[in-house]
C-alpha positions in Angstrom: 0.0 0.0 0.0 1.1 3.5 -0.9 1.7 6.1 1.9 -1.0 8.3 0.4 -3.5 5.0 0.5 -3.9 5.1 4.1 -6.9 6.5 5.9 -7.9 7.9 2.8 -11.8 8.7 3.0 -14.2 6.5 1.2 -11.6 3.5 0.9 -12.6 0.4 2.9 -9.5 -1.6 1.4 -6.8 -2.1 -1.1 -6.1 -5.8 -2.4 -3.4 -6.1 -4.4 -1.9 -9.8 -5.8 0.8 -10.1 -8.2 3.0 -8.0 -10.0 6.1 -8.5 -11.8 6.3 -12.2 -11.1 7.5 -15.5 -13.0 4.6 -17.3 -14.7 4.4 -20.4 -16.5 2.0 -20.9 -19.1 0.9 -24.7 -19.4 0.4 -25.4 -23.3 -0.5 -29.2 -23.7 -0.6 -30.7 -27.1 -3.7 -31.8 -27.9 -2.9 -35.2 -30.3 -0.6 -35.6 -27.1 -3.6 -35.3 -24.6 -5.8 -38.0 -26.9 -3.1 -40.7 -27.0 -3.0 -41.1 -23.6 -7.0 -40.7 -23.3 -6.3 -37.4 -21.2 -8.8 -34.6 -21.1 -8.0 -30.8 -20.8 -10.4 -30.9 -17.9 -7.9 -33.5 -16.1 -4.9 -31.3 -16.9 -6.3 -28.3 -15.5 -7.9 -30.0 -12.0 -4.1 -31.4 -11.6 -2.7 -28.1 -11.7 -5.7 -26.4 -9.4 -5.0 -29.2 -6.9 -1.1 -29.1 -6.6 -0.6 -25.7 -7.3 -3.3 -23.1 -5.4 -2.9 -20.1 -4.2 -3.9 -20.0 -0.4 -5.2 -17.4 1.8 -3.0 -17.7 5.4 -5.0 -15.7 7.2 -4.7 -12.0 8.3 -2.6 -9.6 10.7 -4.1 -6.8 12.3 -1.2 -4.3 13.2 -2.5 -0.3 14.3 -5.3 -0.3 12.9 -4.6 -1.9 9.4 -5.4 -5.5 8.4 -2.5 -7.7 6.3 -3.6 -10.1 4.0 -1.4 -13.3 4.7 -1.2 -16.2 1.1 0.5 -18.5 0.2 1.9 -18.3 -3.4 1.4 -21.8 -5.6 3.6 -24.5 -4.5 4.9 -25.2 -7.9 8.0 -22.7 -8.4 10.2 -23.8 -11.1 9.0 -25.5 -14.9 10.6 -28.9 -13.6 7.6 -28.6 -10.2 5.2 -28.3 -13.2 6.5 -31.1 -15.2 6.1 -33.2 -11.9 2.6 -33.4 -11.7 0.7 -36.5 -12.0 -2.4 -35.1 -14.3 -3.7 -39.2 -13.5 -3.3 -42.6 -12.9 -4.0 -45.2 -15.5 -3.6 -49.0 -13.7 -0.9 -48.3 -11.5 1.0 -46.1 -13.9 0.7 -42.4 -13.3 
């Protein structure tokens, strides 16, 4: 939050997430995806499940209220390319 921000009338709260952060873009193949009998669906519930954002909580400090999350889990291409999108037999 910017100095100015603060107790600034008609302002109930300022939310800000992200920024100048790495992002990985997941870009399947889909021939890829229909040999193995994978759906996009799948791919994108894998990622949701191992990789979330999570809210931590809050800290109230004078007055003001500090949102608390904690960023994805995955941090690096090779976290990404380690999630199991499924299971076929005992295979993943």
């Amino acid at each position: 939050i910017r100095p100015q921000m603060r107790n600034t009338p008609g302002v109930t709260e300022v939310n800000t997430i992200g920024g100048f952060e790495r992002q990985y873009h997941v870009t399947p193949r889909p021939e890829r995806l229909t040999a193995y009998g994978v759906t996009m669906n799948e791919v994108v519930s894998a990622l949701e499940r191992n990789n979330a954002n999570v809210g931590a909580g809050y800290v109230e400090r004078y007055g003001e209220q500090w949102l608390i999350r904690v960023p994805g889990q995955a941090s690096t291409a090779q976290d990404l390319s380690n999630i199991v999108i499924t299971t076929r037999g005992a295979v993943p």
